[in-house]
NUKEPA-240419 format. One record per residue: residue number from 1; z negated, x, y of N, C-alpha, C, O, CB in turn; residue in three letters; chain. Coordinates in steps of 0.001 Angstrom, whole numbers, plus 500000, padded with zeros to 6 digits. Each point is the difference from the previous one (the first is absolute). Glycine has a CB too. Example, Ala and Ser with C-alpha at 12.3 -4.5 7.8 and 13.67 -1.06 7.14 Angstrom:
BEGIN
resi, n.up, n.east, n.north, ca.up, ca.east, ca.north, c.up, c.east, c.north, o.up, o.east, o.north, cb.up, cb.east, cb.north, resn, chain
1, 492200, 513190, 494310, 500000, 499110, 501190, 500000, 500900, 501200, 499335, 501036, 499981, 499419, 497072, 498846, ALA, A .
2, 501966, 501542, 502223, 499940, 500820, 501190, 499270, 499230, 501090, 499831, 500509, 501108, 502314, 500675, 498264, SER, A .
END
This chain:
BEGIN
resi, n.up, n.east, n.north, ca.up, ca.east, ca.north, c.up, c.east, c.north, o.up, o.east, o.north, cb.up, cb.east, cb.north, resn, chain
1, 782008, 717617, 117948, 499650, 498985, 500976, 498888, 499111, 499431, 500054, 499637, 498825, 502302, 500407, 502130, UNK, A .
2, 496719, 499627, 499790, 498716, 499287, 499539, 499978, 498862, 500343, 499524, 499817, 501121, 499332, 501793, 498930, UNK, A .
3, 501597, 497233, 499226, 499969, 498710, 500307, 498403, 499103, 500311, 498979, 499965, 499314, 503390, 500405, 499198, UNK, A .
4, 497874, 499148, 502454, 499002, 499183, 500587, 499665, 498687, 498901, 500774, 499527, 499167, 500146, 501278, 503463, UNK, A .
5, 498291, 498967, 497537, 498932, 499130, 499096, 500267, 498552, 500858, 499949, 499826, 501218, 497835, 502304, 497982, UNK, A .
6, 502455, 497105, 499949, 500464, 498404, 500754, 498866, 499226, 499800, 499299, 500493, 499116, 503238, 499349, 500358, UNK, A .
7, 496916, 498931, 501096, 499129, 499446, 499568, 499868, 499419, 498565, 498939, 499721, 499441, 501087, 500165, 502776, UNK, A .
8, 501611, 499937, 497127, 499829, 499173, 498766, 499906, 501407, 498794, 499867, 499649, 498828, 501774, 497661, 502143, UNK, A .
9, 498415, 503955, 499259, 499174, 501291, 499423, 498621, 499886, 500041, 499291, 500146, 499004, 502357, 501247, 501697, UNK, A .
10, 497916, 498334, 500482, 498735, 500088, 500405, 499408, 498425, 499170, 498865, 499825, 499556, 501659, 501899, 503144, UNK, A .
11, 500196, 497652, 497286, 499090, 498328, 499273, 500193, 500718, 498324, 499012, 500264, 499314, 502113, 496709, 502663, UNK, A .
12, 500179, 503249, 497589, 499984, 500767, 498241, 498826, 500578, 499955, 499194, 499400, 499290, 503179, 501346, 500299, UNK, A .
13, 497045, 500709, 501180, 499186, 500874, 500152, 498906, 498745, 499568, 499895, 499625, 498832, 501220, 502503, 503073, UNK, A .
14, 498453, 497556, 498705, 498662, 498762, 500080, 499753, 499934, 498688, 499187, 500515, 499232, 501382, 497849, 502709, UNK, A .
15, 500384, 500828, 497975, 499993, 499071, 499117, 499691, 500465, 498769, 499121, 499449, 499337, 502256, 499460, 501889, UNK, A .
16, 499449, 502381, 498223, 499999, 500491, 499019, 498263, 500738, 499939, 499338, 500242, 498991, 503742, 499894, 501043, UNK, A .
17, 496583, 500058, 501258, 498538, 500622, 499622, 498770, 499124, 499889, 498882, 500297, 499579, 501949, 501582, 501570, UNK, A .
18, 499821, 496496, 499520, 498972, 499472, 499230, 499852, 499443, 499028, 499127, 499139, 499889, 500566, 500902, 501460, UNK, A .
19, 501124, 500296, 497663, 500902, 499878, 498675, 499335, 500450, 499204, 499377, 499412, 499116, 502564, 500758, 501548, UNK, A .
20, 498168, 501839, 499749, 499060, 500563, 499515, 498521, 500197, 499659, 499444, 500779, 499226, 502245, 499467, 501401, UNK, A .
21, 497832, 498769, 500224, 498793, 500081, 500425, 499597, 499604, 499023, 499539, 500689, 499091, 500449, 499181, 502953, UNK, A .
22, 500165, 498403, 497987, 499679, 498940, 499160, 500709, 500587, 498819, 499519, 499142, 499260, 500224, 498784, 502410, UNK, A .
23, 500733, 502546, 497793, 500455, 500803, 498471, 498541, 501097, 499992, 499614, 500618, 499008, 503866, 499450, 501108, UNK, A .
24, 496219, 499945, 500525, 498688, 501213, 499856, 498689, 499204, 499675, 499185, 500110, 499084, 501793, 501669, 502870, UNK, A .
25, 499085, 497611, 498827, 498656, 498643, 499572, 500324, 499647, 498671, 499288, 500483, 499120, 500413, 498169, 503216, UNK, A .
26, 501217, 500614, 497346, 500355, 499727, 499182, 499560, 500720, 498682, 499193, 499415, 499277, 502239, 499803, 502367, UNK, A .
27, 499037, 501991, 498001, 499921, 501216, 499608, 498676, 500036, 499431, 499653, 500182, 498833, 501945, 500730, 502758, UNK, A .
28, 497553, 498825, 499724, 498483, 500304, 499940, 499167, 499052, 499427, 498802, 500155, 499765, 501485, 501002, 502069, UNK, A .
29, 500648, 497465, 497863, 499128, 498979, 499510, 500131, 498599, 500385, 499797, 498931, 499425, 498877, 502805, 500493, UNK, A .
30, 501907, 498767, 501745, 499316, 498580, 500251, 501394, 498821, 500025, 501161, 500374, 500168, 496456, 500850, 501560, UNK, A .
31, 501928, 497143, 498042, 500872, 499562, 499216, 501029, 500163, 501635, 499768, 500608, 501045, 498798, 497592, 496336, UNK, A .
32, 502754, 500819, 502108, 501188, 500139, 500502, 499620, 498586, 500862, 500399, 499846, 501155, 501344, 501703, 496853, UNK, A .
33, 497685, 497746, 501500, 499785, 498959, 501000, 498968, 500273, 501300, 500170, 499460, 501093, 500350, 499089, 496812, UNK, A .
34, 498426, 502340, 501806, 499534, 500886, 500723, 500476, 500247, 501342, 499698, 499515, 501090, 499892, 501174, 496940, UNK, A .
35, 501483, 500459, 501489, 500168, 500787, 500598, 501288, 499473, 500723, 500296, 500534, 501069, 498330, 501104, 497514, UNK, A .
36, 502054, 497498, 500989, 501361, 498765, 500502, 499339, 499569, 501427, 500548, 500025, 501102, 500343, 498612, 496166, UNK, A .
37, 497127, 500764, 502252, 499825, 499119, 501048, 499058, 500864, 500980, 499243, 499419, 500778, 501078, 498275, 497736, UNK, A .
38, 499738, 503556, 501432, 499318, 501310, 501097, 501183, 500156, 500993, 499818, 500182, 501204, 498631, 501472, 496925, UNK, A .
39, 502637, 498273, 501356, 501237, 500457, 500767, 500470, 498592, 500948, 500622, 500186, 501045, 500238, 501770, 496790, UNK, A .
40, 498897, 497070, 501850, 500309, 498834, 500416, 499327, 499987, 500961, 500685, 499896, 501017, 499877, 499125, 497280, UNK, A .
41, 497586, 501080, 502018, 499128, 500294, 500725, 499937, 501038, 501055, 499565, 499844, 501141, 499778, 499234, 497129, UNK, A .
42, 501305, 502346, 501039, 500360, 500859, 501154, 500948, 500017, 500757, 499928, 500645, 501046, 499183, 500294, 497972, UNK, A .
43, 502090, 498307, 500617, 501109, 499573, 500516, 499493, 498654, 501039, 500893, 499611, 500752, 500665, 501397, 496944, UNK, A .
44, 497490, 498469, 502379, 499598, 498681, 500768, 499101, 500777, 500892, 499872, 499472, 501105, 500251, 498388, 497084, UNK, A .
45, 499193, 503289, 501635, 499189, 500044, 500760, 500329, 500991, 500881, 499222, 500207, 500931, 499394, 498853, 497668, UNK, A .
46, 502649, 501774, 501272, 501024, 501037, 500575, 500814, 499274, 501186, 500141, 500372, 501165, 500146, 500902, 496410, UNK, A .
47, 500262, 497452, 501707, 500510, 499049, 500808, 499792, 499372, 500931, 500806, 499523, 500799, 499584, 500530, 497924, UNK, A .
48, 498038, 499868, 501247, 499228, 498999, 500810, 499656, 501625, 501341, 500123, 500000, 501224, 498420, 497370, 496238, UNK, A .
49, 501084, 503619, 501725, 499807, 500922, 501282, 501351, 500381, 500944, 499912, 500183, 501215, 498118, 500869, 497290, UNK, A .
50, 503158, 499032, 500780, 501262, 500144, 500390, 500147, 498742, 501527, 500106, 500382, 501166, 500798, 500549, 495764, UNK, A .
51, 499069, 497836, 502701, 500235, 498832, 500787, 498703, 500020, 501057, 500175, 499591, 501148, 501227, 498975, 496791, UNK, A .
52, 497069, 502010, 501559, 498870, 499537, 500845, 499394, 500755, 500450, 499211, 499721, 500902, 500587, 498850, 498223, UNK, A .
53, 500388, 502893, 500314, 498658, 500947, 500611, 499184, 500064, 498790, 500036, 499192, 499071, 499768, 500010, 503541, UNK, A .
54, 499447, 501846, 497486, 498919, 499683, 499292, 498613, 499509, 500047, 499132, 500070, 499130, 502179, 501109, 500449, UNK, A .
55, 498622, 498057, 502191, 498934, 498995, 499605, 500676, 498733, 500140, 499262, 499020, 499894, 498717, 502292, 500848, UNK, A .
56, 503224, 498470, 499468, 500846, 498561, 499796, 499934, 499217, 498626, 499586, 500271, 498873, 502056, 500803, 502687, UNK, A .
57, 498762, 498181, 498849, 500479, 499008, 498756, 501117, 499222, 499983, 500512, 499850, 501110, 497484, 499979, 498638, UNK, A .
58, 502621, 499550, 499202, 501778, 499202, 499748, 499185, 498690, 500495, 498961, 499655, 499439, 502882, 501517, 497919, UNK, A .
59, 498681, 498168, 503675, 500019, 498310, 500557, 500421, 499744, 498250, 499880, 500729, 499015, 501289, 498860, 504409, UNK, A .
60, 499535, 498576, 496826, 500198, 499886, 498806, 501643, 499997, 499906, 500786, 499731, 499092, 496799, 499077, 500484, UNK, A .
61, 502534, 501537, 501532, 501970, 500165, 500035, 500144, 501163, 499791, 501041, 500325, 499429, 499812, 498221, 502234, UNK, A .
62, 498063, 502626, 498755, 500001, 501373, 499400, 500159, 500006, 498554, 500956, 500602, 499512, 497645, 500113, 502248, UNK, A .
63, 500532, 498656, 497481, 499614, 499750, 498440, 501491, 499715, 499193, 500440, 500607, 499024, 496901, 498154, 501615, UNK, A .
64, 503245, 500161, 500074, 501113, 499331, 499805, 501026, 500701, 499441, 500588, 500056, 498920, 498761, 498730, 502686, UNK, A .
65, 500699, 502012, 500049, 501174, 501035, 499939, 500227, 501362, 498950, 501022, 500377, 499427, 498711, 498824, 502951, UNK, A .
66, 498882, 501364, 497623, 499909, 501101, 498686, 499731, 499145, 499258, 498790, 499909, 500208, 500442, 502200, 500406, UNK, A .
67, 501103, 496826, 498298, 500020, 499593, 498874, 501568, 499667, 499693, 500694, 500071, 498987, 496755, 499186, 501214, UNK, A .
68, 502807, 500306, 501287, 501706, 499753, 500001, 500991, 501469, 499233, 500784, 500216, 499076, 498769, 498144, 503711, UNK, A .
69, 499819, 502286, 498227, 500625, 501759, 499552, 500104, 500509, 498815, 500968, 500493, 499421, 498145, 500127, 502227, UNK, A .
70, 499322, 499149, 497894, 499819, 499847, 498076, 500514, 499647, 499649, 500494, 500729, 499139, 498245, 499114, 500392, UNK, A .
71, 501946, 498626, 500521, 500429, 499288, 499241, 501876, 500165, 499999, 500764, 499661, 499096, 496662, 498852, 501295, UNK, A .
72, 502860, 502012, 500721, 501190, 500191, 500187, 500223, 501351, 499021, 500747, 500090, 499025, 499329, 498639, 503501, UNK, A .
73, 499103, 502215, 498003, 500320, 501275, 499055, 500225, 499931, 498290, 500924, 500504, 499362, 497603, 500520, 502555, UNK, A .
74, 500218, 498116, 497526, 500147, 499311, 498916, 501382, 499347, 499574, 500739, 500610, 499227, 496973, 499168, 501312, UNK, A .
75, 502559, 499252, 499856, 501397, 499878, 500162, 501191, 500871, 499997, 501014, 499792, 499334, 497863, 498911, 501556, UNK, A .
76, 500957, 502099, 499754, 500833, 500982, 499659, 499995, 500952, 499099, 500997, 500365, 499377, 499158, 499164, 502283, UNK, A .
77, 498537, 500998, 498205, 499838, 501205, 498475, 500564, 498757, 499002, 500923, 500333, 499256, 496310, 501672, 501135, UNK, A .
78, 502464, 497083, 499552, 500454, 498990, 498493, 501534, 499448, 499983, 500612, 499563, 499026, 496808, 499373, 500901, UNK, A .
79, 502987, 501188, 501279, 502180, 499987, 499633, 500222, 501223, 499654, 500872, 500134, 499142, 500289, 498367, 502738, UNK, A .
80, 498154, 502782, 498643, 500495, 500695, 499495, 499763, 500898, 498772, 500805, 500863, 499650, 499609, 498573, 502311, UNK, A .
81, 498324, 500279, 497355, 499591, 500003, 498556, 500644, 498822, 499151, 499987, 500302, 498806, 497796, 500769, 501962, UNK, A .
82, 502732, 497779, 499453, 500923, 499411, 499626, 501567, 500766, 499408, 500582, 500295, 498957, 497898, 498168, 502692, UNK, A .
83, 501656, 501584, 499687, 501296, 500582, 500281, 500452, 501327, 498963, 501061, 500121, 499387, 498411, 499023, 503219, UNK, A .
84, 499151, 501955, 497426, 500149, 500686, 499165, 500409, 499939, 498261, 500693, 500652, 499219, 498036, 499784, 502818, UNK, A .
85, 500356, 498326, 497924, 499800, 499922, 499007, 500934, 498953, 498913, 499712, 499530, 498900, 498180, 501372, 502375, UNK, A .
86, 503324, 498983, 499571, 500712, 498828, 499553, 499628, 498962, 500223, 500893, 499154, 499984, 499662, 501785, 498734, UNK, A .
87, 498437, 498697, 501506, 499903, 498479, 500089, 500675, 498938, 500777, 499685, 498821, 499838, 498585, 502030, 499674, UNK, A .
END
């Protein structure tokens, strides 16, 4: 039986490849702060087409809101790298 793919498979999947990615840059040279703040950028500018189109743009409650999301997600990878980690 072939189990169906859930969205939170499909976010692991992601995630882990843009994991990989930036481990490849990396790899290649370029620094980690680099390549930290390429992903930050493609993630803002993915976001902004996601919410606007691609000749749209984020109002500033648009802006708001994907920084909110960031910041929430953040929040959460860090209880649970905590969590892991004893702390």
């Amino acid at each position: 039986m072939t189990k169906t793919k859930t969205d939170a498979d499909y976010h692991q999947e992601c995630t882990q490849r843009f994991i990989d990615l930036a481990n490849i840059l990396k790899d290649e040279g370029v620094s980690t702060n680099i390549v930290s703040n390429g992903l930050i950028t493609a993630a803002g500018l993915y976001a902004s087409y996601v919410a606007a189109g691609n000749d749209g743009g984020l109002t500033e409650s648009g802006v708001a809101k994907v920084a909110e999301i960031f910041r929430l997600e953040l929040e959460r990878l860090q209880k649970i790298k905590k969590a892991n980690s004893g702390v």
